[in-house]
KOLGUKOL-335182 format. One record per residue (C-alpha): chain; x, y, z. Coordinates in nm, 2 decimals, m for minus. Layout:
BEGIN
REC;A;X;Y;Z
...
END
This chain:
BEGIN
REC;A;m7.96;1.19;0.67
REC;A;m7.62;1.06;0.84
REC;A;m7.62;0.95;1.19
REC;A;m7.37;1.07;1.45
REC;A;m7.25;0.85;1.70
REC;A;m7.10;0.94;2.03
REC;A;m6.80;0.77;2.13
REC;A;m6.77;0.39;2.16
REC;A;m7.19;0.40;2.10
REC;A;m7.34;0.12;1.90
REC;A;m7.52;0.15;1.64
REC;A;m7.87;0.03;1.60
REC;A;m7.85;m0.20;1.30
REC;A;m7.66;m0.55;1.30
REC;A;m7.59;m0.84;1.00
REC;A;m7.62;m1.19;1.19
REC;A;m7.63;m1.49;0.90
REC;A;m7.73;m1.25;0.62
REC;A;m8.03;m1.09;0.76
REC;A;m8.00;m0.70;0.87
REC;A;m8.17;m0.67;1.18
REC;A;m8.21;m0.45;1.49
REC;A;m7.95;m0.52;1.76
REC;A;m8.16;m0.63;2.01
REC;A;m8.35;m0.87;1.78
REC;A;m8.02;m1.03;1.70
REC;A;m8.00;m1.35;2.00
REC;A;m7.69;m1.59;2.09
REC;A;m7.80;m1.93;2.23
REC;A;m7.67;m1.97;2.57
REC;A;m7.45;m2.27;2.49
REC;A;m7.28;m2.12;2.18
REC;A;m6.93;m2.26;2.16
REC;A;m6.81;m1.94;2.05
REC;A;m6.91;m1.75;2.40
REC;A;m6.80;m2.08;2.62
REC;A;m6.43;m2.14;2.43
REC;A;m6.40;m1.83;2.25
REC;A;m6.40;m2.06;1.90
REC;A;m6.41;m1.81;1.67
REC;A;m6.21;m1.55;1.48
REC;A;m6.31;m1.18;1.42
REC;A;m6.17;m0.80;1.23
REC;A;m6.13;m0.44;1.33
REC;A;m6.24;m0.23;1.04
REC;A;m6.24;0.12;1.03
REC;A;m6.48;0.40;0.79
REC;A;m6.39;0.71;0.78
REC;A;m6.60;1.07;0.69
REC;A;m6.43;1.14;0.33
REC;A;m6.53;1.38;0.07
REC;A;m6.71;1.09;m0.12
REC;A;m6.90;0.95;0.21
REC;A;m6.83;0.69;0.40
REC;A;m6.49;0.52;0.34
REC;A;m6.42;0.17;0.40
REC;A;m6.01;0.11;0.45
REC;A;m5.89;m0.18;0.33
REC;A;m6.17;m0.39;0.34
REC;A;m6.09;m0.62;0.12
REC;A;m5.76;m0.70;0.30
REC;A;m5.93;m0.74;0.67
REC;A;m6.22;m0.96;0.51
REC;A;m5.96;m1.17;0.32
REC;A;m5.79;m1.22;0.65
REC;A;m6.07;m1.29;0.82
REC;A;m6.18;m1.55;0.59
REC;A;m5.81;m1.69;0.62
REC;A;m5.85;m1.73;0.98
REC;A;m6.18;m1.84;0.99
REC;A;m6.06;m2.16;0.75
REC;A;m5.76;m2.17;1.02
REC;A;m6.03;m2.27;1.32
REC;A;m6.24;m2.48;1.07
REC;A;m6.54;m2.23;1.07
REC;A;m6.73;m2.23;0.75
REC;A;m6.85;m1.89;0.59
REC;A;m7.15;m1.95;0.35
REC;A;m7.07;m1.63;0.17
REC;A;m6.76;m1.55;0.00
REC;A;m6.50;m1.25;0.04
REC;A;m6.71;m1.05;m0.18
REC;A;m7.07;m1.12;m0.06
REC;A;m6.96;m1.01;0.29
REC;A;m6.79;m0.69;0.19
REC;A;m7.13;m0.59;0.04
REC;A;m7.28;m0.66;0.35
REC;A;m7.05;m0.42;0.52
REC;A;m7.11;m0.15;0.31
REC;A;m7.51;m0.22;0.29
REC;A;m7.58;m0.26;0.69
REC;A;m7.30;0.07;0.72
REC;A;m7.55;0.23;0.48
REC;A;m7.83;0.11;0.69
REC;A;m7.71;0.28;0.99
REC;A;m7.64;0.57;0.82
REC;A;m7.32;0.59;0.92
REC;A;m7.05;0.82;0.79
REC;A;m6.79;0.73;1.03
REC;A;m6.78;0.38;1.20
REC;A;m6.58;0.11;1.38
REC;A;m6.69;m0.23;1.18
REC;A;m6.66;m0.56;1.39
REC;A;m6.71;m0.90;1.19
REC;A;m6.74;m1.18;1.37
REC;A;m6.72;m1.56;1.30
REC;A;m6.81;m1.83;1.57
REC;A;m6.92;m2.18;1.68
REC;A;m7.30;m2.17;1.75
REC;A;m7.46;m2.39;2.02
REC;A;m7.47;m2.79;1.91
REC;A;m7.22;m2.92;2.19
REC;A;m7.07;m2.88;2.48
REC;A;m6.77;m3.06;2.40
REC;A;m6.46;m2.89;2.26
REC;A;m6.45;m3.08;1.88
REC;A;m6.68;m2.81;1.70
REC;A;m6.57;m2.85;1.35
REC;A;m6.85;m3.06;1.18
REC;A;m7.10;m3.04;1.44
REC;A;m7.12;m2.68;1.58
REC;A;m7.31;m2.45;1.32
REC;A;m7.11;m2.09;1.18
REC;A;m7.21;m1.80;1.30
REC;A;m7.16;m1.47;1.10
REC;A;m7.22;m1.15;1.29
REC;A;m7.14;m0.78;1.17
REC;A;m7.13;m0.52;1.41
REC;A;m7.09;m0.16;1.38
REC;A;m7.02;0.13;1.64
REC;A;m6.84;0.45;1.68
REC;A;m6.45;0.49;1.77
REC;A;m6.27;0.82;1.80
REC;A;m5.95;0.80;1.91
REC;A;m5.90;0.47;2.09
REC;A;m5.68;0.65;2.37
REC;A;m5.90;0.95;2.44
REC;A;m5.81;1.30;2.41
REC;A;m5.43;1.37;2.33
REC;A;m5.35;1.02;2.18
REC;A;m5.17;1.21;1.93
REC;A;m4.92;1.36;2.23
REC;A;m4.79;1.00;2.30
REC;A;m4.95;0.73;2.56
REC;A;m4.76;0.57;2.82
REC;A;m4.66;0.16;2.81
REC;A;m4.49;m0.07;3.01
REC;A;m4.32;m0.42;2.95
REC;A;m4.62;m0.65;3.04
REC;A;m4.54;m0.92;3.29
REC;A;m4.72;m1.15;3.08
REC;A;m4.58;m1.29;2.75
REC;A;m4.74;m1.29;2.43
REC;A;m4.82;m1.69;2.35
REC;A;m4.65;m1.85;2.10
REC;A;m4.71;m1.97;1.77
REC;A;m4.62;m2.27;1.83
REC;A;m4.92;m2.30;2.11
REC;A;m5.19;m2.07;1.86
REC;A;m5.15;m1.95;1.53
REC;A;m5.04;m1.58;1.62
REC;A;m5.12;m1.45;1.22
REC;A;m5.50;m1.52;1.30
REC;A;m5.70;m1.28;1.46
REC;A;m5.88;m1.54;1.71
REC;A;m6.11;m1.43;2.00
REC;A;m5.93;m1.68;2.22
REC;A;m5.62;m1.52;2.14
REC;A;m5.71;m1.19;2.32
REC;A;m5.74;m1.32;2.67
REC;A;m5.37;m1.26;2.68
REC;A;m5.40;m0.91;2.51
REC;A;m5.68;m0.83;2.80
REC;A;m5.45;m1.02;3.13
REC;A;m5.17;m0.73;2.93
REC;A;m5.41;m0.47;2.98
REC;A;m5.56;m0.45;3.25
REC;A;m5.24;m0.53;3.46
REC;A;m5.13;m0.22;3.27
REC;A;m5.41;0.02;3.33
REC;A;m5.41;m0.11;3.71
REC;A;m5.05;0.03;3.76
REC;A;m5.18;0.33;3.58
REC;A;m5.02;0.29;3.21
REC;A;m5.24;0.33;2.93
REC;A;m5.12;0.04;2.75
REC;A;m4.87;m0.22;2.78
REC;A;m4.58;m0.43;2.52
REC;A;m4.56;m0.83;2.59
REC;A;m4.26;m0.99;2.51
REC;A;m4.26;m1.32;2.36
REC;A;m4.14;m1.60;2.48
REC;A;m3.77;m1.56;2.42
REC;A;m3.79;m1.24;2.54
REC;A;m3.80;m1.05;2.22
REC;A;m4.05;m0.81;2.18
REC;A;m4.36;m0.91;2.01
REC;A;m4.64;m0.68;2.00
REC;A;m4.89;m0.45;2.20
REC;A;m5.25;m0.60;2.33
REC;A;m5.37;m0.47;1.98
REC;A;m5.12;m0.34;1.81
REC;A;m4.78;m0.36;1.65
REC;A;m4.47;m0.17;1.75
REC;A;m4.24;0.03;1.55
REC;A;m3.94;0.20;1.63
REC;A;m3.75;0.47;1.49
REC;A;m3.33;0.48;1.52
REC;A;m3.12;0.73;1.37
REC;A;m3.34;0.80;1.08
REC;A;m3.45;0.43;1.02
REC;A;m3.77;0.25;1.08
REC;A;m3.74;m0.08;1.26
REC;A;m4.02;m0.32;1.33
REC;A;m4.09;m0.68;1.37
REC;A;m4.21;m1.00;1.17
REC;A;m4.39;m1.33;1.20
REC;A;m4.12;m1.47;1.39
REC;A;m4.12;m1.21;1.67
REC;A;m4.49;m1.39;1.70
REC;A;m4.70;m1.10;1.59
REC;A;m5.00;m1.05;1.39
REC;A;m4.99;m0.89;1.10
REC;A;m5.15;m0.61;1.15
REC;A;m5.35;m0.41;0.81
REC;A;m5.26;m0.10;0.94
REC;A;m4.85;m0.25;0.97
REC;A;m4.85;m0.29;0.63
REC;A;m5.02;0.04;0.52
REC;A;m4.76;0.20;0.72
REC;A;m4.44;m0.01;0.56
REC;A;m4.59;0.12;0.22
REC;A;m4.63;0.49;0.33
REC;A;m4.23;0.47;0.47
REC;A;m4.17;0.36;0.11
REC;A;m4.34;0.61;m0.06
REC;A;m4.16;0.89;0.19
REC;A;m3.78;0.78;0.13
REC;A;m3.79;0.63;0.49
REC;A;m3.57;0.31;0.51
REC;A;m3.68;0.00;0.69
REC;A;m3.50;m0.22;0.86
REC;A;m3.70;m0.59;0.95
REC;A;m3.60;m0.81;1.21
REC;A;m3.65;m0.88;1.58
REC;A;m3.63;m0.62;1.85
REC;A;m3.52;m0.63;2.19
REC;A;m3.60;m0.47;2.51
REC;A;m3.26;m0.25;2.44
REC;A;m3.37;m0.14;2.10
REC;A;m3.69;0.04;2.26
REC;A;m3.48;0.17;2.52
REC;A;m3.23;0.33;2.28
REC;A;m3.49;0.43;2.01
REC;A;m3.54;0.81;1.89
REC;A;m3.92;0.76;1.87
REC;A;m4.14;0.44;1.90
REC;A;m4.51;0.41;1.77
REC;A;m4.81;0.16;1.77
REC;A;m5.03;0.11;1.48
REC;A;m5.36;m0.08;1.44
REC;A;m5.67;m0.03;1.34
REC;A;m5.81;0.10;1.66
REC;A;m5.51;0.27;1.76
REC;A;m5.41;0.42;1.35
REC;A;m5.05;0.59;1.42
REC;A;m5.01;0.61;1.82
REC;A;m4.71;0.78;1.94
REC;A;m4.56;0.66;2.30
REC;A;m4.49;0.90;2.51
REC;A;m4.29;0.66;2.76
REC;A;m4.20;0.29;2.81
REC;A;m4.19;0.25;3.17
REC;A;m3.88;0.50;3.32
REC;A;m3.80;0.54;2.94
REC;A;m3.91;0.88;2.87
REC;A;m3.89;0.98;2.49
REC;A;m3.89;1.32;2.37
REC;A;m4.16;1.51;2.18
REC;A;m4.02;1.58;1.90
REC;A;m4.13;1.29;1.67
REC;A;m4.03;1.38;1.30
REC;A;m4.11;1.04;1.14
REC;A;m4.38;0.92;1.37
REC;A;m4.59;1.26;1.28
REC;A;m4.52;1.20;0.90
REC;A;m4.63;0.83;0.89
REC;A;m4.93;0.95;1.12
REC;A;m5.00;1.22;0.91
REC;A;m4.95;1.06;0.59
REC;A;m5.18;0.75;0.71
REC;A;m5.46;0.97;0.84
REC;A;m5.46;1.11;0.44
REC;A;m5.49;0.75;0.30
REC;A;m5.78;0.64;0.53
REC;A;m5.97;0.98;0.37
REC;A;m5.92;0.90;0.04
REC;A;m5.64;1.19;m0.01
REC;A;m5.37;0.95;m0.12
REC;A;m5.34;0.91;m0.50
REC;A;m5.10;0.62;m0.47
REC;A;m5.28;0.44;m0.31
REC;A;m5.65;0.49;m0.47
REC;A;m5.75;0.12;m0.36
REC;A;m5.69;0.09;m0.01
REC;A;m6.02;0.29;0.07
REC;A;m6.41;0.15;m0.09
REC;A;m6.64;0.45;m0.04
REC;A;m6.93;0.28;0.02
REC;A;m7.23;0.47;m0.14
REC;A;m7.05;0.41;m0.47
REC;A;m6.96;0.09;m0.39
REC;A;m7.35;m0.02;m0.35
REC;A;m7.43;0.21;m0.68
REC;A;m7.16;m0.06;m0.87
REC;A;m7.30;m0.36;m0.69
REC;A;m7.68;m0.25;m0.77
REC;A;m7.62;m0.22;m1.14
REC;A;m7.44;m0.60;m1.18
END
C-alpha cells in the first residue's frame, strides 16, 4: 500500500549511520559540529510517481556529488556511492513512498567545540525523506516573480561554490527572505563582479532570439543536476546554447528566462524586478515539458537518468 504525503510533510521513516529508524528515534547531540558551524554537505533528490513505481532521477549523479563534496570538507562516508543509493531506494521503500523529496545529509558529529573537525569529529550520515509538490505553490508553471538580491553570491575563492555545503546556504537564505520580505517570491544574487551567478537554489537560464544562454563555474555557481539535464534536453530539441557569463543587461533584454533545480524542476519567471516578461514562453514550456517526461521515465534517450526503485531493490536482492 503506497503512502500519500501532503505537501512539504515528512515522512515517518529516516536512515541515520545505516540503521532505518523512526524519525523521532533518530537524536543529534547537542554539540554536533555540524548544527554549531554548519560542517557538513548535503543533496536534493527528487522521486517521481512513474508507470514502474517510484522513480529515482539521477541518483547516481546527486550521490556521486555528494560524495565529491563530502571529501571536499574532509567528512568521511563509511559506505560507498553504491551502498548509499540502496539505502535511498530501501528506506523510500520503507516509507512507502511513491513520490518523495530525498535529503541526504553528511556532517560533523559532537567531539569538539573547536572549529578543526577533520580527524576528531565523527561522520554523520542522515537520509531524509518528505513530500514536495511544486516548490512555489500553485501556478509555478505561470512564472514567479525575482528580484536582484542586495546580497552577493560568495565567491569561490572564499568557499568552494561547486559543493553543495550547508554553510553555503546562509547566503541563499539572507537572499530569500530579503526577497519574500519585499514581497518577491524569489530572488537572483549577483556575484561579486557583478555578474550574475545564481538563484538561492537554483540556476538561471535565459533565452534570446531563439538561443539558450546560461552560466558556468566561473560565474560562481553550482552545478546544478537538473542544469545539466536541461543542457542535454536543448541538445536533443535542436536548441542552440550559448555558455558564458551573463549580465544584469542580458536578463533585462532576454525573450524568456527560467530557473532549474531540483526543487524548483523548470520554473518560468514571470518578472525580474520592473522587468516584466511576456507569457508566451516557447522554449521554456518545451524544456519544462520535455524535463517533466524524463523525471517519469518517458524519455527513451535518456533510459538512465531515472532508477525505479522496486526494481532496483529486486536487482540488488538477487546479487
Amino acid at each position: 500500500m503506497s503512502v500519500q504525503l501532503k505537501h512539504m510533510e515528512i515522512a515517518p521513516y529516516y536512515w541515520f549511520d545505516g540503521v532505518i529508524s523512526k524519525r523521532e528515534a533518530i537524536a543529534v547531540d547537542p554539540f554536533a559540529h555540524g548544527l554549531h558551524y554548519g560542517t557538513g554537505v548535503f543533496e536534493g533528490i527528487r522521486a517521481y510517481a512513474t508507470a514502474r513505481g517510484p522513480g529515482i532521477f539521477r541518483l547516481r549523479d546527486h550521490m556521486e556529488r555528494f560524495a565529491h563534496s563530502a571529501q571536499v570538507y574532509s567528512l568521511v562516508l563509511k559506505w560507498d556511492v553504491a551502498s548509499l543509493c540502496d539505502a535511498i531506494v530501501e528506506t523510500l521503500l520503507r516509507n512507502e513512498l511513491e513520490s518523495a523529496y530525498i535529503r541526504p545529509l553528511a556532517f560533523f558529529g559532537e567531539k569538539t567545540i573547536a572549529l578543526a573537525a577533520k580527524n576528531v569529529c565523527p561522520t554523520h550520515v542522515l537520509l531524509a525523506f518528505r513530500a514536495l509538490g511544486n516548490y512555489f505553490g500553485a501556478g509555478q508553471e505561470n512564472g514567479i516573480r525575482v528580484t536582484i538580491s542586495p546580497w552577493r553570491k560568495f565567491s569561490s575563492k572564499a568557499m568552494p561554490a561547486t559543493v553543495k555545503g550547508c554553510g553555503h546556504y546562509a547566503n541563499s537564505m539572507l537572499a530569500m527572505t530579503d526577497a519574500v520580505d519585499r514581497g518577491f517570491d524569489e530572488a537572483i544574487l549577483l556575484n561579486d563582479r557583478g555578474e550574475v551567478a545564481e538563484g538561492t537554489g537554483e540556476n538561471v537560464f535565459v533565452v534570446k532570439d531563439g538561443v539558450l544562454y546560461t552560466n558556468d563555474r566561473s560565474a560562481d555557481i553550482l552545478h546544478g543536476v537538473t542544469r545539466s539535464s536541461v543542457l542535454e534536453l536543448a541538445a536533443d530539441n535542436g536548441i542552440p546554447v550559448s555558455i558564458g557569463s551573463l549580465s544584469v543587461d542580458d536578463l533585462d533584454a532576454a525573450d524568456e528566462v527560467f530557473f532549474t533545480g531540483t526543487a524548483a524542476e523548470v520554473t518560468p519567471l514571470r518578472c525580474i524586478d520592473d522587468r516584466v516578461y511576456g507569457t508566451e514562453r516557447p522554449i521554456t514550456t518545451l524544456l519544462r515539458a520535455a524535463y517533466l517526461r524524463a523525471v517519469a521515465g518517458d524519455d527513451e534517450r535518456h533510459p538512465g537518468w531515472v532508477t525505479f526503485a522496486r526494481e532496483q531493490r529486486t536487482v540488488a536482492r538477487a546479487l
